[in-house]
Structures are given as C-alpha cells and as structure tokens.
PDB file of N, CA, C and O in Angstrom:
ATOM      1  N   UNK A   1     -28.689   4.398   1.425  1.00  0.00           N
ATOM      2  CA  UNK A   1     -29.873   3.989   2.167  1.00  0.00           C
ATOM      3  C   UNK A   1     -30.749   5.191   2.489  1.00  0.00           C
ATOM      4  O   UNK A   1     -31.970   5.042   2.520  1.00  0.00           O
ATOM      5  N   UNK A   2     -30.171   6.416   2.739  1.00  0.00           N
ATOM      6  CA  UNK A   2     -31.170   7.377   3.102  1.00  0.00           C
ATOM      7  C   UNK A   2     -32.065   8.259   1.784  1.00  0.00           C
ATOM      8  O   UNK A   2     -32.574   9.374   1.903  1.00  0.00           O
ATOM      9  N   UNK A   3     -32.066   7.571   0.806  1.00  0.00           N
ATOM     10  CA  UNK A   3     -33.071   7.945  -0.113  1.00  0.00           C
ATOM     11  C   UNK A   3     -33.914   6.965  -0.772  1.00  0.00           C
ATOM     12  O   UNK A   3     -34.435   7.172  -1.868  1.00  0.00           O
ATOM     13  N   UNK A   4     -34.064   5.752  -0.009  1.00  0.00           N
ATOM     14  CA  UNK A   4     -34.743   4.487  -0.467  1.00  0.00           C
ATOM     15  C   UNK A   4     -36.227   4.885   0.317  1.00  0.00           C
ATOM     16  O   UNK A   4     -37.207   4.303  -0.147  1.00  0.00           O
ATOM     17  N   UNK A   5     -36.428   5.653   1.252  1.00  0.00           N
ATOM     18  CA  UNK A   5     -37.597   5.430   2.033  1.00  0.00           C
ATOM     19  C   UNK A   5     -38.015   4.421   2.777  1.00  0.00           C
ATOM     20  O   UNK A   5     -37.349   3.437   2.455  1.00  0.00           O
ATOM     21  N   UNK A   6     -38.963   4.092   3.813  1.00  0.00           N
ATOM     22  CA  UNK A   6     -39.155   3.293   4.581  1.00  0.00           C
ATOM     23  C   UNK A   6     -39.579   2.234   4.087  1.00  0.00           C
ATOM     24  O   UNK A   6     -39.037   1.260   4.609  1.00  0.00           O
ATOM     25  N   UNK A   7     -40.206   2.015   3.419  1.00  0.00           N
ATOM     26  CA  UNK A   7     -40.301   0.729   2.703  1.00  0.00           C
ATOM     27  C   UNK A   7     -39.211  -0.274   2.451  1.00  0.00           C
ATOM     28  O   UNK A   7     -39.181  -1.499   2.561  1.00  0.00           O
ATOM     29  N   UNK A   8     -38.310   0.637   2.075  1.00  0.00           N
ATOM     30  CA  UNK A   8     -36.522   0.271   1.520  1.00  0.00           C
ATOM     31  C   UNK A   8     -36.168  -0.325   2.569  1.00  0.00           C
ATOM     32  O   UNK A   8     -35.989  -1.532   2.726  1.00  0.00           O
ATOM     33  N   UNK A   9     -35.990   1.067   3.788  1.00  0.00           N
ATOM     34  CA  UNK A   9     -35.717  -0.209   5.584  1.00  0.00           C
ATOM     35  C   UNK A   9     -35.985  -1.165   5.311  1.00  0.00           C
ATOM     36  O   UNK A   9     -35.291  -2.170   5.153  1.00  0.00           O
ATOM     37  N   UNK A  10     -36.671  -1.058   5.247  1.00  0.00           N
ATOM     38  CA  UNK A  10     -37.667  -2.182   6.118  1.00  0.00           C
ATOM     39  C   UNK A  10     -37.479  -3.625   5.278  1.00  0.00           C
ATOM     40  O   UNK A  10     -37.276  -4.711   5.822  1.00  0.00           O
ATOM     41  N   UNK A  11     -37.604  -3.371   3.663  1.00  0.00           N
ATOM     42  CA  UNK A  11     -37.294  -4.638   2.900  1.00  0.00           C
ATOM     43  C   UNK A  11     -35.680  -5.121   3.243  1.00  0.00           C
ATOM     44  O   UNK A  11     -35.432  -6.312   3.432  1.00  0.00           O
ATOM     45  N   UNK A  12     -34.538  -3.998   3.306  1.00  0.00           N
ATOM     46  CA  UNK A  12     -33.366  -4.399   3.504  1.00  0.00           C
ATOM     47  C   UNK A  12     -33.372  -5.091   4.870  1.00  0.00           C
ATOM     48  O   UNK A  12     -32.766  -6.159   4.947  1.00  0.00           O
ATOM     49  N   UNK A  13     -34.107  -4.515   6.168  1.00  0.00           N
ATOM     50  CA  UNK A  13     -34.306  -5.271   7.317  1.00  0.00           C
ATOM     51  C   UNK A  13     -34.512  -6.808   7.395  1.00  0.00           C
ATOM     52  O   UNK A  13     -33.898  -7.613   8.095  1.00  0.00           O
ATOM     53  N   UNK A  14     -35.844  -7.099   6.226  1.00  0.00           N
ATOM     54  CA  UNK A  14     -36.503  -8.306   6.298  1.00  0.00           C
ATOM     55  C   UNK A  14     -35.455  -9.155   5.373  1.00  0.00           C
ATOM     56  O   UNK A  14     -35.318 -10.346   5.650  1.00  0.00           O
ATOM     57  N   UNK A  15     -34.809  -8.674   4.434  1.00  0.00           N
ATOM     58  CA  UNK A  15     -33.574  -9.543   3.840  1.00  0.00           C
ATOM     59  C   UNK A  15     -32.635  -9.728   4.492  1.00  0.00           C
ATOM     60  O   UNK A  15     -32.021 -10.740   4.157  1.00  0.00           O
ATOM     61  N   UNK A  16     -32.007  -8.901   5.740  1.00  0.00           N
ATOM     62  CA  UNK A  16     -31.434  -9.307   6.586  1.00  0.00           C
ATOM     63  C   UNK A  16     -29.985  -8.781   6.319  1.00  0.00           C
ATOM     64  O   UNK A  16     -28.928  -9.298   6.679  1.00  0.00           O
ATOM     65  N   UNK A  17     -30.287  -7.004   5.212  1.00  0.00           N
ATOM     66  CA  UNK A  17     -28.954  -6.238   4.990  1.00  0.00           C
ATOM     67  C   UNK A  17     -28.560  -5.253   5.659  1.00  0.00           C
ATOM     68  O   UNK A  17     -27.682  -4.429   5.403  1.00  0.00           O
ATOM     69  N   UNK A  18     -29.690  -5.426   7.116  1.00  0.00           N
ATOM     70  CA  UNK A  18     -29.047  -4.310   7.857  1.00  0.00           C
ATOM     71  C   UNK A  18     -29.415  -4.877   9.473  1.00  0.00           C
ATOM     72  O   UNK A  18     -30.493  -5.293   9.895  1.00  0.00           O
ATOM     73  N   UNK A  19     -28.625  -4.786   9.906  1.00  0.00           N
ATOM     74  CA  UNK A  19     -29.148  -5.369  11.261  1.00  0.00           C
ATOM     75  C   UNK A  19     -30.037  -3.989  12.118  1.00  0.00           C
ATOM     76  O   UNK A  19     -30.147  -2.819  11.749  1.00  0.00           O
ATOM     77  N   UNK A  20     -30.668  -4.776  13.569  1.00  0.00           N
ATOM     78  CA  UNK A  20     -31.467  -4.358  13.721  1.00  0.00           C
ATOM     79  C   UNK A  20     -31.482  -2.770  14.140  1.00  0.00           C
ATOM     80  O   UNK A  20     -32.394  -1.994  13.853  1.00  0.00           O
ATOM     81  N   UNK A  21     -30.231  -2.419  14.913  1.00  0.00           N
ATOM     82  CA  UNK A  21     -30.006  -1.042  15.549  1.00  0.00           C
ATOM     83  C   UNK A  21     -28.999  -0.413  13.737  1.00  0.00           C
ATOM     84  O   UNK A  21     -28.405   0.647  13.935  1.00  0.00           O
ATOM     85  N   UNK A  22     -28.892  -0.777  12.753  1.00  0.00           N
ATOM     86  CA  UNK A  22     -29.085  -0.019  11.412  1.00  0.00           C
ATOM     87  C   UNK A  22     -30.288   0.277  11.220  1.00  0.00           C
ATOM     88  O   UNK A  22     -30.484   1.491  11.270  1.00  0.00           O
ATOM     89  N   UNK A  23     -31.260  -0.395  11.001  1.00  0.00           N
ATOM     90  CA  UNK A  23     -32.595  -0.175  10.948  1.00  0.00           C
ATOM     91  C   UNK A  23     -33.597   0.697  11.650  1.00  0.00           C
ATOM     92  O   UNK A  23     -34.634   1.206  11.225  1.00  0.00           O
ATOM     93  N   UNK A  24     -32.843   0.753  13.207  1.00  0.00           N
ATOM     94  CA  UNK A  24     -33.729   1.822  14.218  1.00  0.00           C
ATOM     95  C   UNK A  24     -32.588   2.898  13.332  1.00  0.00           C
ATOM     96  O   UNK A  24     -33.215   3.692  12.631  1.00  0.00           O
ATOM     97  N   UNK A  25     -31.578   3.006  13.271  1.00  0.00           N
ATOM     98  CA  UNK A  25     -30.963   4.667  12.529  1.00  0.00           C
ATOM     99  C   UNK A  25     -31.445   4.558  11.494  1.00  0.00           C
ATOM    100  O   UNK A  25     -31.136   5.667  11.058  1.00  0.00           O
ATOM    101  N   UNK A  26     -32.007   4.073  10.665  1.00  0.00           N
ATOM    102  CA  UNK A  26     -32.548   4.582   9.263  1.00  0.00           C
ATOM    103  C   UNK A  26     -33.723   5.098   9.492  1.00  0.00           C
ATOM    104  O   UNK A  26     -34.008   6.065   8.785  1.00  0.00           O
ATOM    105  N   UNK A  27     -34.820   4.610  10.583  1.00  0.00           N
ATOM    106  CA  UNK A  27     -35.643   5.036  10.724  1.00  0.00           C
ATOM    107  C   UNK A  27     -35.946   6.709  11.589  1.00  0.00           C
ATOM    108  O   UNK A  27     -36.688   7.670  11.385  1.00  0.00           O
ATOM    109  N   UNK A  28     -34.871   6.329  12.637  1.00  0.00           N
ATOM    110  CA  UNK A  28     -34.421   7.791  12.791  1.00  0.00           C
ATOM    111  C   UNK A  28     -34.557   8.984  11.943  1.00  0.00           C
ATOM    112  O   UNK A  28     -35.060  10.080  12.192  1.00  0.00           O
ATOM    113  N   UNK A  29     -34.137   8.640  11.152  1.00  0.00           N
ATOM    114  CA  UNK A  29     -33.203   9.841  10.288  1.00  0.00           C
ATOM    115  C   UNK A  29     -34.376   9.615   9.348  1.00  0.00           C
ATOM    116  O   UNK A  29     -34.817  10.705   8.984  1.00  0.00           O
ATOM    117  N   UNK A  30     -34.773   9.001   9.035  1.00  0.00           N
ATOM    118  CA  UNK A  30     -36.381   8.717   8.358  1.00  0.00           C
ATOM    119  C   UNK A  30     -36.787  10.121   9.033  1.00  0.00           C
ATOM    120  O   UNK A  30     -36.731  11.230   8.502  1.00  0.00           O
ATOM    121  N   UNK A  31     -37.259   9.761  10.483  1.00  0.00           N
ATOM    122  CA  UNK A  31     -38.497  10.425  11.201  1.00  0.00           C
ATOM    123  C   UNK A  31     -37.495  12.262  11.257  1.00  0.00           C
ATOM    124  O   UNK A  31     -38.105  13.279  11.588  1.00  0.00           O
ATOM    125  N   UNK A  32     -36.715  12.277  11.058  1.00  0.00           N
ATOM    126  CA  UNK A  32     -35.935  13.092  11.506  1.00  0.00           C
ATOM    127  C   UNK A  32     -35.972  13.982  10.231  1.00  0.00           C
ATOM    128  O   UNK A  32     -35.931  15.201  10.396  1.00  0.00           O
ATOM    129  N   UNK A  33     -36.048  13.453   8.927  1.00  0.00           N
ATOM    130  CA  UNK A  33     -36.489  14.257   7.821  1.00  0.00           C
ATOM    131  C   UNK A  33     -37.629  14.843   8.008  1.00  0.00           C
ATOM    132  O   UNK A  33     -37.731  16.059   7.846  1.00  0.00           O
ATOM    133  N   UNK A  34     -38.821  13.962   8.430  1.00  0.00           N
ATOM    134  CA  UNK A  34     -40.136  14.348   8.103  1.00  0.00           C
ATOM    135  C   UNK A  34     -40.368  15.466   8.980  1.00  0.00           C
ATOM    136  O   UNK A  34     -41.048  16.452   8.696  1.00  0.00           O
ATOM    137  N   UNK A  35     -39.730  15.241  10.120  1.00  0.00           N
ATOM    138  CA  UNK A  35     -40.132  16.281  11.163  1.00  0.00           C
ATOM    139  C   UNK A  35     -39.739  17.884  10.659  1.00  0.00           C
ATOM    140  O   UNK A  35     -40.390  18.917  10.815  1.00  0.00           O
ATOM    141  N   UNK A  36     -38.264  17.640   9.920  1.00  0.00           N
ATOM    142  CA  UNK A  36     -37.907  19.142   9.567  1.00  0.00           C
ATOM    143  C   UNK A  36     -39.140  19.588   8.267  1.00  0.00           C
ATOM    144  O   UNK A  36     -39.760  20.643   8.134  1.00  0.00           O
ATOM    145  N   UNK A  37     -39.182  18.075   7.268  1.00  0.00           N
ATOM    146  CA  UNK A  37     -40.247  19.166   6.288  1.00  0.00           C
ATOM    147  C   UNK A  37     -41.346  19.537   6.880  1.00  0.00           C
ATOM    148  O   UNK A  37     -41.887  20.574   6.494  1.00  0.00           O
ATOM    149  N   UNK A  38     -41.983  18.685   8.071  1.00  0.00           N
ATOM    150  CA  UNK A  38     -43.264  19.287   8.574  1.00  0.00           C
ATOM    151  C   UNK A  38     -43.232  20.655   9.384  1.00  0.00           C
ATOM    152  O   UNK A  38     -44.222  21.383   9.454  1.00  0.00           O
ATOM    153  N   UNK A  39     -41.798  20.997  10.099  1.00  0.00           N
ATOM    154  CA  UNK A  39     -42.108  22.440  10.484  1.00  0.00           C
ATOM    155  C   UNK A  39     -41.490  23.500   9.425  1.00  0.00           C
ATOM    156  O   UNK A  39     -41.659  24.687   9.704  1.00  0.00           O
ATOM    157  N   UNK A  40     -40.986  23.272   8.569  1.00  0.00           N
ATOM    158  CA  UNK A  40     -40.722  23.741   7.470  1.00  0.00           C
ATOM    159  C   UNK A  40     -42.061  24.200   6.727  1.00  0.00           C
ATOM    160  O   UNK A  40     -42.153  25.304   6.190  1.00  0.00           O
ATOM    161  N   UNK A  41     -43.414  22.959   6.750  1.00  0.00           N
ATOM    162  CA  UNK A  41     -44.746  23.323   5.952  1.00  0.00           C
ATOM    163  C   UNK A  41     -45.360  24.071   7.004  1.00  0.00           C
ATOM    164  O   UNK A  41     -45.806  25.058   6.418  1.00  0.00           O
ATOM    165  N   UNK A  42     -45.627  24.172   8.153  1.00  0.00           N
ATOM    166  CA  UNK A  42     -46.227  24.820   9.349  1.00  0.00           C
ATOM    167  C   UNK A  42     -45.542  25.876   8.977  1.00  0.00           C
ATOM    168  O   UNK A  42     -46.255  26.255   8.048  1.00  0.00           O
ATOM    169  N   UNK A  43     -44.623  26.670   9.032  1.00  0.00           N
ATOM    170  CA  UNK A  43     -43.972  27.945   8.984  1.00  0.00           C
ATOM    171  C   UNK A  43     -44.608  28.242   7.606  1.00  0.00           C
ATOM    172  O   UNK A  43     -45.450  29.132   7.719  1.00  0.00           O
ATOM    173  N   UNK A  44     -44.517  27.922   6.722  1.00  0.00           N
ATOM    174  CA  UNK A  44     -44.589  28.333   5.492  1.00  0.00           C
ATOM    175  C   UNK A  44     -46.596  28.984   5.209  1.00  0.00           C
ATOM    176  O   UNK A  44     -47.096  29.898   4.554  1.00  0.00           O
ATOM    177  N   UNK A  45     -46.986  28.221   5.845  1.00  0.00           N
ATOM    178  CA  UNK A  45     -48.751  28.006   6.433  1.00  0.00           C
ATOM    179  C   UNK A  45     -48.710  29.015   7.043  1.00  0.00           C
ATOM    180  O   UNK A  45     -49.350  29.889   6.458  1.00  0.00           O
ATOM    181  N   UNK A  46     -48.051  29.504   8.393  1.00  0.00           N
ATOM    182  CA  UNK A  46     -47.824  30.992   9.765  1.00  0.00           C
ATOM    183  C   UNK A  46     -47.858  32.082   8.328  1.00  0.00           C
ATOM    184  O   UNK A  46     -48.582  33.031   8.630  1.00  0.00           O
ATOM    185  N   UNK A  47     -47.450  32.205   7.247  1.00  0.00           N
ATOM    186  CA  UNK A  47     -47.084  33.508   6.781  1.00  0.00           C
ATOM    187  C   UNK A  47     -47.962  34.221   6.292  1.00  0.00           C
ATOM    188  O   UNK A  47     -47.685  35.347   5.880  1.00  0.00           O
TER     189      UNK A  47
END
C-alpha cells in the first residue's frame, strides 16, 4: 500500500479494503513522505 499513492487510499477506502483508521495511516505516512522530500528540496535550494 505505501507505493500506490493517494489516489490508491483512497480507491482501496471507497472499495471498502481498508477500513477507516487504515486509511487515516496511509495517509499519514502519505503526508509524512512528502514532508521529508519537501525539507529535503528546501535544504537542497539553502545551498
């Protein structure tokens, strides 16, 4: 699940293959990627 992207959630959500607190952790860990590549691109931008 953690390389399907949010879309993926969200379709497995609406089919009804992940219940709902699976779905808040996928999204988690969703937001939880983006956050590291975004200070990952900010640092890289500082140099």
């Amino acid at each position: 699940m953690g390389t399907c992207g949010l879309e993926g959630v969200i379709r497995a959500w609406e089919q009804e293959q992940l219940t709902t607190e699976q779905t808040i952790g996928q999204i988690l860990l969703l937001l939880q990627e983006l956050e590291e590549r975004h200070v990952e691109y900010v640092r890289r931008l500082a140099k």
